[in-house]
Short mmCIF file of the C-alpha atoms (twelve columns), coordinates in Angstrom:
data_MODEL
# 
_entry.id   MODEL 
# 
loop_
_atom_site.group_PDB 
_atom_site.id 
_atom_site.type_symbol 
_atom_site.label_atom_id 
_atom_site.label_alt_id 
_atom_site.label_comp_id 
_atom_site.label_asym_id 
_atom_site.label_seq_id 
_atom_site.Cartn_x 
_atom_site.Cartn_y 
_atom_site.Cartn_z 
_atom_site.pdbx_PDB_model_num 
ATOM 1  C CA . UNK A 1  25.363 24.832 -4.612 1 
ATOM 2  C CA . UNK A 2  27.263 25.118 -1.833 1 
ATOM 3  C CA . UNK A 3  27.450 22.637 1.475  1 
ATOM 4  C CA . UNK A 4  27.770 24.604 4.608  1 
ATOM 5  C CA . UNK A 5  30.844 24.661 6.354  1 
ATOM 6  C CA . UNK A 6  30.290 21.860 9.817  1 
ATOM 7  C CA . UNK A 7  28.616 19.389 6.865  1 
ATOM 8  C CA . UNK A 8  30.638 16.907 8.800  1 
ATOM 9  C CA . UNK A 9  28.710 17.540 11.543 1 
ATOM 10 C CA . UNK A 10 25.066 17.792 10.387 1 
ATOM 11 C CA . UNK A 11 24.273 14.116 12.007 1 
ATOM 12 C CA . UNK A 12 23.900 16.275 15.363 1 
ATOM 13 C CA . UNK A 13 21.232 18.625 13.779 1 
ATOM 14 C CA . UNK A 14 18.284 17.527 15.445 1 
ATOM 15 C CA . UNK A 15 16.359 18.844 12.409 1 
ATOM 16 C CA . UNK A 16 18.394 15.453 10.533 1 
ATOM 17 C CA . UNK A 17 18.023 13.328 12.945 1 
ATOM 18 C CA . UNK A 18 14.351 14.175 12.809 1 
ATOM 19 C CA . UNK A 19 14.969 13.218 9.173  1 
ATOM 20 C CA . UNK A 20 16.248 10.121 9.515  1 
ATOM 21 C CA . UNK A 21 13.522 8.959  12.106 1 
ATOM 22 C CA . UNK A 22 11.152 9.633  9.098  1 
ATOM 23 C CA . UNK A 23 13.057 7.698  6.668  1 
ATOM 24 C CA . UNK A 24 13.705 5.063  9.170  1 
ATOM 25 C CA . UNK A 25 9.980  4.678  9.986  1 
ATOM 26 C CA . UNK A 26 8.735  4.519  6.253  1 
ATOM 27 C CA . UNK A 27 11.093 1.883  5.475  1 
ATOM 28 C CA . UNK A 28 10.350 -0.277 8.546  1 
ATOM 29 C CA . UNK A 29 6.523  0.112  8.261  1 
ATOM 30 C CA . UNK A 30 6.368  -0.837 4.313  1 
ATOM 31 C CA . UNK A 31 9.298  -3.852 5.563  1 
ATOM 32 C CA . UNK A 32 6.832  -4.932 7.666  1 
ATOM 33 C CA . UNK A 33 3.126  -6.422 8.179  1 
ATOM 34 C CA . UNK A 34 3.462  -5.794 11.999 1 
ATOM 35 C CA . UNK A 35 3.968  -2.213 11.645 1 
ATOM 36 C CA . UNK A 36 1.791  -1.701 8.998  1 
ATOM 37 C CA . UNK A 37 -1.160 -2.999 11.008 1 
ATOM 38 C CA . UNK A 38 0.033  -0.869 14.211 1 
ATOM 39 C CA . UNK A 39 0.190  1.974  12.127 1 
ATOM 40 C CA . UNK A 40 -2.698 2.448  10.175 1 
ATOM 41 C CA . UNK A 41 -2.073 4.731  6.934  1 
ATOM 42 C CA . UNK A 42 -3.925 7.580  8.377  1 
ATOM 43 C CA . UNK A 43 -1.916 7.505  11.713 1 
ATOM 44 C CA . UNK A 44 1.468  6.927  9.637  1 
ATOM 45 C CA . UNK A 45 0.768  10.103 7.883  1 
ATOM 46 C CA . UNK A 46 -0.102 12.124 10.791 1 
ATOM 47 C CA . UNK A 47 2.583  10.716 12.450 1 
ATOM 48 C CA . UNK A 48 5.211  11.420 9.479  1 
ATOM 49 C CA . UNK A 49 3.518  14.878 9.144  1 
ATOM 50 C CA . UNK A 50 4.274  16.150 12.746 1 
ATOM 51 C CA . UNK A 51 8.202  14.618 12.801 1 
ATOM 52 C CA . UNK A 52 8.273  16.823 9.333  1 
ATOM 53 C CA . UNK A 53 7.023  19.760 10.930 1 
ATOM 54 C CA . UNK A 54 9.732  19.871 14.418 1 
ATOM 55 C CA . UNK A 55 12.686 18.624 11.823 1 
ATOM 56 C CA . UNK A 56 11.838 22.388 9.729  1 
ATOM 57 C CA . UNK A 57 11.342 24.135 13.300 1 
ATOM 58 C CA . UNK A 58 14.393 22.651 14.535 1 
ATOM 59 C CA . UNK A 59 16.290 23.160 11.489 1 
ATOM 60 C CA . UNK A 60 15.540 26.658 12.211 1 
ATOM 61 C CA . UNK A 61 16.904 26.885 15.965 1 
ATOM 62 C CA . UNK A 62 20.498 27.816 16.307 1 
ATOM 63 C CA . UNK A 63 22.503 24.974 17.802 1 
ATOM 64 C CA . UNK A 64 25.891 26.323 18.402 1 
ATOM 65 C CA . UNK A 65 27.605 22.735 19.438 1 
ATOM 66 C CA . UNK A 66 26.950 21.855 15.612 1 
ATOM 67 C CA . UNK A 67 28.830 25.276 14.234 1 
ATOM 68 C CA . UNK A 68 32.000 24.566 16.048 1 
# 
């Protein structure tokens, strides 16, 4: 395995940050009644679903400000 060459850069890869909103939003919503009562379990997956779904189509877009 090999990590591409602007690893130090990934954090502006939308498709990561798209990531970390996921992870971000699991952990919060299990931290936390609140969240787990705005965010019913069927909502919370559809909701995790579609951020999963733009962070691979981003993740395929070239984004040349990453590269450099």
């Amino acid at each position: 395995m090999k990590l591409v060459p602007y690893w130090r850069n990934a954090w502006k890869l939308v498709s990561v940050q798209l990531i970390a909103l996921i992870t971000v939003l699991g952990g919060l919503r299990e931290a936390s009644e609140y969240l787990q009562q705005l965010l019913p379990p069927e909502l919370y997956l559809k909701v995790n679903a579609g951020l999963a779904v733009c962070a691979l189509l981003a993740r395929l877009i070239h984004q040349p400000k990453v590269t450099k």
